[in-house]
C-alpha positions as CSV (number, residue, x, y, z in Angstrom):
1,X,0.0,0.0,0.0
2,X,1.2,2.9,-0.5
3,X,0.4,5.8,2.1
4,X,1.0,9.0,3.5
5,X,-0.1,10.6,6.8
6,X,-0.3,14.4,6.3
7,X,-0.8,15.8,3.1
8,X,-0.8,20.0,2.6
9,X,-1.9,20.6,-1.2
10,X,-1.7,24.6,-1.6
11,X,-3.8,26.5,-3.8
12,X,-2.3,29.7,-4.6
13,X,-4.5,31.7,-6.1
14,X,-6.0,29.0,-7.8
15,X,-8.9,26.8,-7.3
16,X,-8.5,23.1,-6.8
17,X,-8.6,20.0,-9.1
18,X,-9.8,16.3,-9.6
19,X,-6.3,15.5,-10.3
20,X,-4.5,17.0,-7.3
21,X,-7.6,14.9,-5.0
22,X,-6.8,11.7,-6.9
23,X,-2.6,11.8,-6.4
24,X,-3.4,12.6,-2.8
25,X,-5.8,10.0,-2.1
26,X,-3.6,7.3,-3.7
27,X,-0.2,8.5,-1.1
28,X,-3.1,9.0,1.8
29,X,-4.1,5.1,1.8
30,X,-6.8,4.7,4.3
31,X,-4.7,6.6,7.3
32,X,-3.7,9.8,5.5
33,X,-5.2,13.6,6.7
34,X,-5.3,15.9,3.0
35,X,-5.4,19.4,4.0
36,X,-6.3,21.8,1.4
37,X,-5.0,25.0,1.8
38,X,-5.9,28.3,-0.3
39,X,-3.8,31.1,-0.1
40,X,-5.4,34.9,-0.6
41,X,-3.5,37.5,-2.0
42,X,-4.0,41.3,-0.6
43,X,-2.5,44.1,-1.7
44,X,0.6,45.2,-0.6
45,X,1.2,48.6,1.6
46,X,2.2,51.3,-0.2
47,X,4.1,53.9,1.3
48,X,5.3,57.1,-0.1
49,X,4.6,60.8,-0.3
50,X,1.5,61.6,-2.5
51,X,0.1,57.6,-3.1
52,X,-3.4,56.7,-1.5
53,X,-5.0,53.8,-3.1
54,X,-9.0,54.6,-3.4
55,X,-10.9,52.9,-0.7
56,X,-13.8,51.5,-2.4
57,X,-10.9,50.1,-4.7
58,X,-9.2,48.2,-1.6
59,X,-13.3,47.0,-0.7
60,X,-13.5,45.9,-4.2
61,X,-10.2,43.8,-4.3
62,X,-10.8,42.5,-0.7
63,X,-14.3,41.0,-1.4
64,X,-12.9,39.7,-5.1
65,X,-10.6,37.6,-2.9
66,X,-13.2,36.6,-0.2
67,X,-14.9,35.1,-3.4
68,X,-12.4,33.2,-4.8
69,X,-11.2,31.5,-1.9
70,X,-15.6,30.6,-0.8
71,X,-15.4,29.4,-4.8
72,X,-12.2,27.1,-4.1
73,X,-13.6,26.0,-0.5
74,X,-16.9,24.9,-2.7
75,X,-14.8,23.2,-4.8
76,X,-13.2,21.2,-2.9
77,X,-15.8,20.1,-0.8
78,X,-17.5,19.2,-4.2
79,X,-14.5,17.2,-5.4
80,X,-13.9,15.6,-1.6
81,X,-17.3,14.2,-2.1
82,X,-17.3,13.0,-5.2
83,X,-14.1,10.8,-3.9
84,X,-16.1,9.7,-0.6
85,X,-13.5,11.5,1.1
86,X,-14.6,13.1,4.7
87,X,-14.0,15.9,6.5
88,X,-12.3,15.5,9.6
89,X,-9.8,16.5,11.9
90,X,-6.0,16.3,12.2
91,X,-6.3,13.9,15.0
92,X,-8.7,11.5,14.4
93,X,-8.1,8.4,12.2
94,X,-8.9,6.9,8.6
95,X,-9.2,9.3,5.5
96,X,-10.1,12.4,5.9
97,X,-9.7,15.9,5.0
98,X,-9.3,19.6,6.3
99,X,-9.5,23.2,5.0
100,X,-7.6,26.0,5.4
101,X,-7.7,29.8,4.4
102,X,-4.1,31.7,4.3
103,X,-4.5,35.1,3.7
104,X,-1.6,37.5,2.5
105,X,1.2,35.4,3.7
106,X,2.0,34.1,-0.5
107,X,4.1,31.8,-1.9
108,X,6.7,31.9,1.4
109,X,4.0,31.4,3.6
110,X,3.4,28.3,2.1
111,X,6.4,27.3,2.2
112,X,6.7,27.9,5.8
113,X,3.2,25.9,6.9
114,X,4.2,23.0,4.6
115,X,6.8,22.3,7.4
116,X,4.3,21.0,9.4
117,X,3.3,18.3,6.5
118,X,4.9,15.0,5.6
119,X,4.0,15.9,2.1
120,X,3.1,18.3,-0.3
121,X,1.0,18.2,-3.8
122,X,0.9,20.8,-6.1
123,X,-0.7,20.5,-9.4
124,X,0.2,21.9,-13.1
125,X,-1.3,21.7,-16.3
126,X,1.2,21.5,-18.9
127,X,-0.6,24.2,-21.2
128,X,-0.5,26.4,-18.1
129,X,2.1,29.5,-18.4
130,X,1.0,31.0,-15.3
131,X,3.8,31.7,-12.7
132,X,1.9,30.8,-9.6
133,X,2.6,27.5,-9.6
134,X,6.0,28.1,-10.4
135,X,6.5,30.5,-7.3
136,X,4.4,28.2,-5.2
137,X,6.8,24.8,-6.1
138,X,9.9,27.0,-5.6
139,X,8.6,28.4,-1.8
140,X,7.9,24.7,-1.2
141,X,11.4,23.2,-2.6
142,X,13.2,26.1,-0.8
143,X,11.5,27.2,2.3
144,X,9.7,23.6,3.9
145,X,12.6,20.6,4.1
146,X,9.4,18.9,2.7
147,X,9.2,16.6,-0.5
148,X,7.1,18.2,-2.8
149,X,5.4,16.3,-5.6
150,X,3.8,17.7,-8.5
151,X,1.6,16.3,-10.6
152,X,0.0,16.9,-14.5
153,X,-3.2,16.9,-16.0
154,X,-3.4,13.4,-15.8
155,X,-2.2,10.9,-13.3
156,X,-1.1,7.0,-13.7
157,X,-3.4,4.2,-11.9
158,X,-0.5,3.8,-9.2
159,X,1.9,6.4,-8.6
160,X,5.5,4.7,-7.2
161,X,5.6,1.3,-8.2
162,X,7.8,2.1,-11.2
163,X,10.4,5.1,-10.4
164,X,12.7,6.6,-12.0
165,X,15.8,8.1,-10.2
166,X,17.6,10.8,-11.6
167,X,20.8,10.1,-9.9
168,X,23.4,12.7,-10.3
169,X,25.5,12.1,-6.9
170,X,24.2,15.0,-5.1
171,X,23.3,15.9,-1.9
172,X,19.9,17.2,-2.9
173,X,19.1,13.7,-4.7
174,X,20.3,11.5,-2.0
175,X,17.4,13.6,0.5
176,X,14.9,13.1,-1.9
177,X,15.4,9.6,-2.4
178,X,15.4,9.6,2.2
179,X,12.5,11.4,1.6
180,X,10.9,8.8,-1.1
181,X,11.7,5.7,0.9
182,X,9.6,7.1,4.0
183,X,6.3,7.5,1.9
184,X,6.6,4.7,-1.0
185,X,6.2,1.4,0.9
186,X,5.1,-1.1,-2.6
187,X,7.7,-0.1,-4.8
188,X,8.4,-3.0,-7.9
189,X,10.7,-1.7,-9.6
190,X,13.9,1.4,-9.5
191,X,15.8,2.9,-12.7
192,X,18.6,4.3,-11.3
193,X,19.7,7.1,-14.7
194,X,22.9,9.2,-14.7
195,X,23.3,11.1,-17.7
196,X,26.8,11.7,-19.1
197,X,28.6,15.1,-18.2
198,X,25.8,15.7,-15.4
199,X,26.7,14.5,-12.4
200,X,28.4,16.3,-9.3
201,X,31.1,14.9,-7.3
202,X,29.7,11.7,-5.1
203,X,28.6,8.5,-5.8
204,X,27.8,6.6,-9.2
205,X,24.5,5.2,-10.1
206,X,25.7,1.7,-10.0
207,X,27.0,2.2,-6.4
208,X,22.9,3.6,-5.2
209,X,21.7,0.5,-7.0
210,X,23.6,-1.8,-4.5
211,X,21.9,-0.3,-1.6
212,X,18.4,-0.3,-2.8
213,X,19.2,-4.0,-3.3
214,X,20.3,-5.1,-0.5
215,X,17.0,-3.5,1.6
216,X,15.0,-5.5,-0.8
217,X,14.4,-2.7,-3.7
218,X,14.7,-4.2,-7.0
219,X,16.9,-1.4,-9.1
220,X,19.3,-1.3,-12.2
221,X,21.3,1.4,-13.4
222,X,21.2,3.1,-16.7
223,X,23.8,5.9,-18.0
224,X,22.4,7.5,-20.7
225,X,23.9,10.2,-23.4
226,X,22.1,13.4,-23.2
227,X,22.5,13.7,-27.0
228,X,21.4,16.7,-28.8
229,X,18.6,17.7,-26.3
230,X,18.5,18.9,-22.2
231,X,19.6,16.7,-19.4
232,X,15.6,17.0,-18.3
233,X,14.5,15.9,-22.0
234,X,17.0,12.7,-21.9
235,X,15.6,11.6,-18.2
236,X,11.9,12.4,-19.9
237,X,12.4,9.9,-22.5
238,X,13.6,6.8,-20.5
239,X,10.8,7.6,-18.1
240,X,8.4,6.7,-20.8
241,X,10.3,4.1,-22.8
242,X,10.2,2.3,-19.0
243,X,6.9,3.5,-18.5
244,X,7.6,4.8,-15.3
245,X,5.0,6.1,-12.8
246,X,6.8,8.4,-10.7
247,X,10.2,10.3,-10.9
248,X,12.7,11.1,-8.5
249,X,15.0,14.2,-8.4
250,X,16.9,16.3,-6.1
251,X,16.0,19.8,-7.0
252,X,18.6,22.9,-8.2
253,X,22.0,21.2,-7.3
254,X,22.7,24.5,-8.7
255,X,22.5,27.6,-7.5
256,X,19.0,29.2,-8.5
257,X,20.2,32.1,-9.7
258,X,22.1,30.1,-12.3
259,X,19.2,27.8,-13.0
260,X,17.0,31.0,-13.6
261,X,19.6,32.7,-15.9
262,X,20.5,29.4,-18.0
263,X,17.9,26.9,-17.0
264,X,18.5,23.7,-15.7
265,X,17.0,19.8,-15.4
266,X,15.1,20.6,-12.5
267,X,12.8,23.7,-14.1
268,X,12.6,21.6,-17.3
269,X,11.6,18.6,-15.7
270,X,8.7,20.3,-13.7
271,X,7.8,22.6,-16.7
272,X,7.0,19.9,-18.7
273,X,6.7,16.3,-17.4
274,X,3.7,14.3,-17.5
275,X,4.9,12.1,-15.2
276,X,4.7,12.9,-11.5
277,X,7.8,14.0,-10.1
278,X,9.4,13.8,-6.8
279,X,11.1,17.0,-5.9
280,X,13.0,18.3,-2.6
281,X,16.1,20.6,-2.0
C-alpha cells in the first residue's frame, strides 16, 4: 500500500482540481489527513509621499478575494465528495480531510506551513504559463525541508511502483530519495539514470543501486547520453520508454540564480513532465 499521513496541497490563487484529489488519495491510503490549503493575495502597503489607493478600490479587491477563496472551498468540498473522502480532523483516524484559508502570507508562507506536513501536492497543467505554480513549487522546494510532488493533467493508476531516479550524486538527490523511501512502501521496480557530463562529485548510479538491493528494492542502473537535447529531455524519455510512474530528483544542485539565468533539469523537468515527479532541496 502505499500511504501517507499528512498531506498540505496549496492553492495559490488558484482553485482546486480532480487530479490534485486523486494523487493525494492514492499516497493518503486509508490513514492519511489531506489538507487543502488556499492562499489569498492582498495588496501590498504602499508607502510614499502623495500615493493613496482609493478605498472602495481596496473593498472591491478584498471582497474579489473573499470570493475566490468561498469558490475554491466549494470546490473542494464538491470534489472531496465526489471521492467519498470526509472531513475530519488532524487527529482522528482513517481518510479524511481539512481546509484552510491563508490570507496574505503568498508563496513563502506556504512554504513555511508545509513544514508541518509530511508531504506536499501541487498540481500543473502543462498548457498552463501562469507563474503561480512556479513560485508556489519554488517556496515549497526552498523554504519547507518537505518533499514536494507535482503532478499533470493526468495521473497514472498507481503512482511509485515504477520510479525513476535521476541520480546525479548529489546531496539534494540523496534527500529526496530519504524522503521517497519514507512514503513509497510497494515499490516493484527502481531505474537508477545518470546522464553523461551531469553528475556532481559523489557517488555513481551503480553504487545507489547496491543499496536499494540489498534493503529488498529491486533497481538497475542506466547511464544514458544526453545527446542533442536537455539533461531534463534525456531523463523524460527513459521515463516513458520504461513506463515509469513516478520520478525522483533532487532539485537545483545549482544555485537558482544560475538555474534562472541558464535553465537547468530541475525547471525543465517540472515545466514539462507528465509524469509525476518527486522533488526536494
Amino acid at each position: 500500500m502505499i500511504r501517507h499521513y499528512t498531506i498540505l496541497l496549496p492553492f495559490n490563487n488558484i482553485q482546486p482540481t480532480g487530479t490534485v484529489l486523486d494523487a493525494a488519495r492514492q499516497m493518503a491510503g486509508s490513514q492519511g489527513y489531506v489538507e487543502g490549503a488556499f492562499c489569498r493575495q492582498v495588496l501590498p502597503i504602499i508607502a510614499g509621499e502623495g500615493i493613496t489607493l482609493p478605498g472602495d478600490y481596496l473593498t472591491e479587491f478584498e471582497e474579489e478575494g473573499r470570493q475566490q477563496a468561498e469558490a475554491a472551498r466549494l470546490k473542494y468540498l464538491e470534489l472531496l465528495e465526489a471521492r467519498d473522502i470526509p472531513l475530519g480532523d488532524l487527529d482522528v483516524s482513517g481518510l479524511r480531510a481539512g481546509w484552510t484559508e491563508m490570507v496574505g502570507s503568498g508563496p513563502e508562507g506556504i512554504g513555511e506551513y508545509a513544514r508541518l506536513f509530511d508531504l506536499v501536492i501541487l498540481g500543473r497543467s502543462v498548457e498552463d504559463s501562469a507563474v503561480d505554480w512556479k513560485t508556489t513549487a519554488e517556496a515549497v522546494m526552498f523554504d519547507s525541508g518537505r518533499p514536494l510532488l507535482i503532478v499533470s493533467d493526468e495521473i497514472p493508476a498507481t503512482i511509485g511502483r515504477k520510479i525513476l531516479l535521476a541520480w546525479n550524486g548529489s546531496t539534494e538527490t540523496a534527500r529526496t530519495l530519504t524522503g521517497a523511501m519514507s512514503i513509497l512502501t510497494d515499490i516493484d521496480e527502481v531505474l537508477v539514470v545518470t546522464v553523461k557530463g551531469a553528475m556532481v562529485s559523489g557517488p555513481a548510479g551503480e553504487e545507489v543501486c547496491r543499496h536499494l538491493n540489498a534493503s529488498g528494492i529491486s533497481s538497475t542502473a542506466r547511464t544514458i547520453d544526453r545527446g542533442t537535447s536537455g539533461v531534463g529531455q534525456a531523463i523524460l524519455e527513459v521515463a516513458d520508454q520504461f513506463s515509469a510512474d513516478l520520478i525522483i530528483k533532487g532539485a537545483f544542485t545549482h544555485s537558482r540564480l544560475r538555474q534562472l539565468i541558464f535553465g537547468g533539469a530541475t525547471s525543465e523537468l517540472i515545466n514539462t513532465s507528465s509524469v509525476p515527479i518527486l522533488l526536494s532541496h
